[in-house]
C-alpha positions as CSV (number, residue, x, y, z in Angstrom):
1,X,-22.1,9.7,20.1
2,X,-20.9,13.0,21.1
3,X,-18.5,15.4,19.1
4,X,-14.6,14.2,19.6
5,X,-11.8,17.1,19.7
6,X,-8.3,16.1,18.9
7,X,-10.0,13.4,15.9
8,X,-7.7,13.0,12.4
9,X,-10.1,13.1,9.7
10,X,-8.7,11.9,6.5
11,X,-9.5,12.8,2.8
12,X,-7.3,12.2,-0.1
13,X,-4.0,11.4,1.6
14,X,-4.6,14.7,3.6
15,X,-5.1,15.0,7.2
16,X,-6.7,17.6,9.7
17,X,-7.6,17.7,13.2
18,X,-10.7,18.4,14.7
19,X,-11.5,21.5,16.8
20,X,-12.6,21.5,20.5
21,X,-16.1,21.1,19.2
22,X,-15.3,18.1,17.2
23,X,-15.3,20.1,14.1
24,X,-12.6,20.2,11.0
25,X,-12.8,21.8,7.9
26,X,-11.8,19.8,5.1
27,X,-11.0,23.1,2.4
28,X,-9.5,20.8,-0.4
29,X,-13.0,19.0,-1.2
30,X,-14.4,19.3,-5.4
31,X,-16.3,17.9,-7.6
32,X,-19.6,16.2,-7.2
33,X,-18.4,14.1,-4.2
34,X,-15.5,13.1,-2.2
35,X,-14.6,10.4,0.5
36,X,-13.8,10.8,4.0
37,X,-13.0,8.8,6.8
38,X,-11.6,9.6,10.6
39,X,-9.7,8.2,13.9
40,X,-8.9,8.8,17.1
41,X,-6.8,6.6,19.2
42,X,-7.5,2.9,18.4
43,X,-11.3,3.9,16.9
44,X,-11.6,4.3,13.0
45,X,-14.7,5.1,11.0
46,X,-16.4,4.0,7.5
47,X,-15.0,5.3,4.2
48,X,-17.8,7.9,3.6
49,X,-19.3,9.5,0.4
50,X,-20.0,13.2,1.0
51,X,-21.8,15.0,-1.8
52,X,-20.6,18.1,-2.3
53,X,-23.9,20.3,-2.9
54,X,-23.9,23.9,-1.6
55,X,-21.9,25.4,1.1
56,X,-19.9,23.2,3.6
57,X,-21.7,20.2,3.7
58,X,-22.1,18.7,7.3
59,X,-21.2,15.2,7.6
60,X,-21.0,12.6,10.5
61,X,-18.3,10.3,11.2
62,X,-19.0,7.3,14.0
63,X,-15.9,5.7,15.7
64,X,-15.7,2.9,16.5
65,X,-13.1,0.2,17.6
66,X,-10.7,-0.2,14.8
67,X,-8.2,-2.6,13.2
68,X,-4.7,-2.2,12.8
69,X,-2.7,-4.1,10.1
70,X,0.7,-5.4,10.5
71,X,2.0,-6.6,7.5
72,X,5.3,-8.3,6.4
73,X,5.9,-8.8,2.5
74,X,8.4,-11.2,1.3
75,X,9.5,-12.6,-2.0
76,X,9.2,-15.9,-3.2
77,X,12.5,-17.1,-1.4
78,X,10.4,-16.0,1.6
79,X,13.2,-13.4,1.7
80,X,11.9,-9.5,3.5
81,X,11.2,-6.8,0.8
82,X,12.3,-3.3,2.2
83,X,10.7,-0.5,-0.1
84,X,7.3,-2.1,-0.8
85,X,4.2,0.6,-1.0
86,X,1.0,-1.1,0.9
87,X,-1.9,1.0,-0.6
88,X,-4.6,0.5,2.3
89,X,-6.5,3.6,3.7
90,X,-3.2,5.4,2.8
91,X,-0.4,4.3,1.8
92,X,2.4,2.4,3.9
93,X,6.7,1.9,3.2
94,X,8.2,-1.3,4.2
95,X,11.2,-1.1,6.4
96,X,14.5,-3.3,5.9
97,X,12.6,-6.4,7.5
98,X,9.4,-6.0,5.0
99,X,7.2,-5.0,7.5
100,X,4.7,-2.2,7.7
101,X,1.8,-0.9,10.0
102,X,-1.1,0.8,9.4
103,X,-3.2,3.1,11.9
104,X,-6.5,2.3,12.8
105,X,-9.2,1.0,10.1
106,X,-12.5,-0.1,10.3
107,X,-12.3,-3.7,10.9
108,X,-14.0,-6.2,7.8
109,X,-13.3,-7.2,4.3
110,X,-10.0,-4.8,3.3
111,X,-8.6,-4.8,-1.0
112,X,-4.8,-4.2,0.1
113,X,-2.4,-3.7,-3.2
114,X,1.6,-3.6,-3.3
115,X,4.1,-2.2,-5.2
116,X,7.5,-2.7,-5.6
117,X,9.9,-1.6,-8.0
118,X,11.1,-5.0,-9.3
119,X,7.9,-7.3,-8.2
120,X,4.8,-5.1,-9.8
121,X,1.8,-5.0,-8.1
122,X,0.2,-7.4,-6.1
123,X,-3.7,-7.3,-5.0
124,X,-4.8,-9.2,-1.7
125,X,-8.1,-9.1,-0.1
126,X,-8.0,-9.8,3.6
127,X,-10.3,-9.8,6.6
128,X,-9.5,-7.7,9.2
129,X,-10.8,-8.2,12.8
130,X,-10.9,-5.5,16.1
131,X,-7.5,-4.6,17.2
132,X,-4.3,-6.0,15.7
133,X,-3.8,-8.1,12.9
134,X,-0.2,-9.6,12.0
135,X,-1.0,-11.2,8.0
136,X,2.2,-12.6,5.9
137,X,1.8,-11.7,2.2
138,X,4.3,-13.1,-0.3
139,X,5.2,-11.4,-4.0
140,X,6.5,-13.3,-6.3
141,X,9.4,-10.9,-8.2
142,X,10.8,-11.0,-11.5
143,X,14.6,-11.7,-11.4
144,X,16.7,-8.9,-12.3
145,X,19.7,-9.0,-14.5
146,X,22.4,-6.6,-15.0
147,X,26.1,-6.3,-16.4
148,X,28.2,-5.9,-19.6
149,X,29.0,-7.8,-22.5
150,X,32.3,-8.1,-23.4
151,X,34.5,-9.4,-26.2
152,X,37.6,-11.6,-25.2
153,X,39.5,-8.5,-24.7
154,X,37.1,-7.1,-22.2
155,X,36.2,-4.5,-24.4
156,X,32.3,-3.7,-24.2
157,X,30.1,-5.2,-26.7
158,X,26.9,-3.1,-27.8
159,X,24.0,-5.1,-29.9
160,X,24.9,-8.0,-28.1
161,X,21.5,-10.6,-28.3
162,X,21.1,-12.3,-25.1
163,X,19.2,-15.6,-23.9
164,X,18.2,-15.7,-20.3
165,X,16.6,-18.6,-18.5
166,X,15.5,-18.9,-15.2
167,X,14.9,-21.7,-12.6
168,X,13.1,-20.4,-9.8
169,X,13.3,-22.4,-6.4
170,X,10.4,-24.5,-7.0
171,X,9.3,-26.8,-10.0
172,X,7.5,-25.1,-12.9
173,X,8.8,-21.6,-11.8
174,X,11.0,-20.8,-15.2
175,X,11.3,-17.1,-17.0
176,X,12.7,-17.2,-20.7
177,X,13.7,-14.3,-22.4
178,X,15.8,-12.9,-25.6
179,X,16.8,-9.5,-25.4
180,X,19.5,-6.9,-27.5
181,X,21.8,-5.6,-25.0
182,X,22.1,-1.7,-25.5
């Protein structure tokens, strides 16, 4: 193909443009090797290795038609989770209704891996196709407790030992714990 101006080329949660001769300069790269990938428009390319021996290495990048990912994440109540990190080709917030999007990637077998605060992580592996794909993923989250122990006056109780035990919404889903209050 022929050099594109105006490209994004991508390398390690950076981004540049390229020049009017389809040119960027990419001044962070070290180290033996690094990955790079670009886009323009709705076209992505591969994830590439670029060894870095000598003085700026040349690399090309084909575009081709790309995938987008729209994702929504909910919990095991199939409730939204706002605040999730998507970690695929960059990563990606959740908004209040547990959706994200990403920009173009190269369509094809994709590792995707979440992260919220009170779910942990979560690893998927998906198949993407050319142009837009709208996938459900679902995180199962660890209930959260919080409050105070008190004594019959209402006065606060430290070294309090707890038992917790939790019935989730569908048969064999149970959580026991024992804990000392602080």
């Amino acid at each position: 193909g022929r050099p594109q101006p105006g490209a994004t080329v991508h390398h390690l949660g950076h981004q540049y443009t390229t020049d009017a001769t389809g040119w960027a300069l990419v001044p962070e790269a070290s180290g033996p090797s690094t990955q790079v990938r670009a886009t323009w428009g709705s076209l992505a390319s591969e994830q590439e290795s670029v060894e870095l021996r000598g003085e700026n290495p040349r690399i090309s990048l084909e575009l081709l038609p790309g995938a987008t990912l729209q994702g929504i994440v909910t919990d095991e109540s199939d409730a939204p989770l706002p605040d999730v990190k998507a970690y695929v080709f960059g990563a990606f917030t959740t908004d209040a209704e547990g959706k994200f999007v990403t920009g173009p990637i190269r369509p094809g077998h994709q590792n995707i891996s979440l992260r919220h605060p009170r779910c942990g992580y979560r690893f998927f592996e998906r198949e993407l196709k050319v142009g837009e794909n709208q996938l459900p993923f679902k995180m199962l989250c660890k209930p959260n407790f919080t409050g105070t122990v008190t004594d019959a006056s209402g006065a606060p109780v430290s070294r309090a030992e707890l038992s917790i035990s939790y019935l989730g919404p569908r048969e064999g889903d149970r959580l026991d714990t024992d804990f000392t209050s602080n």
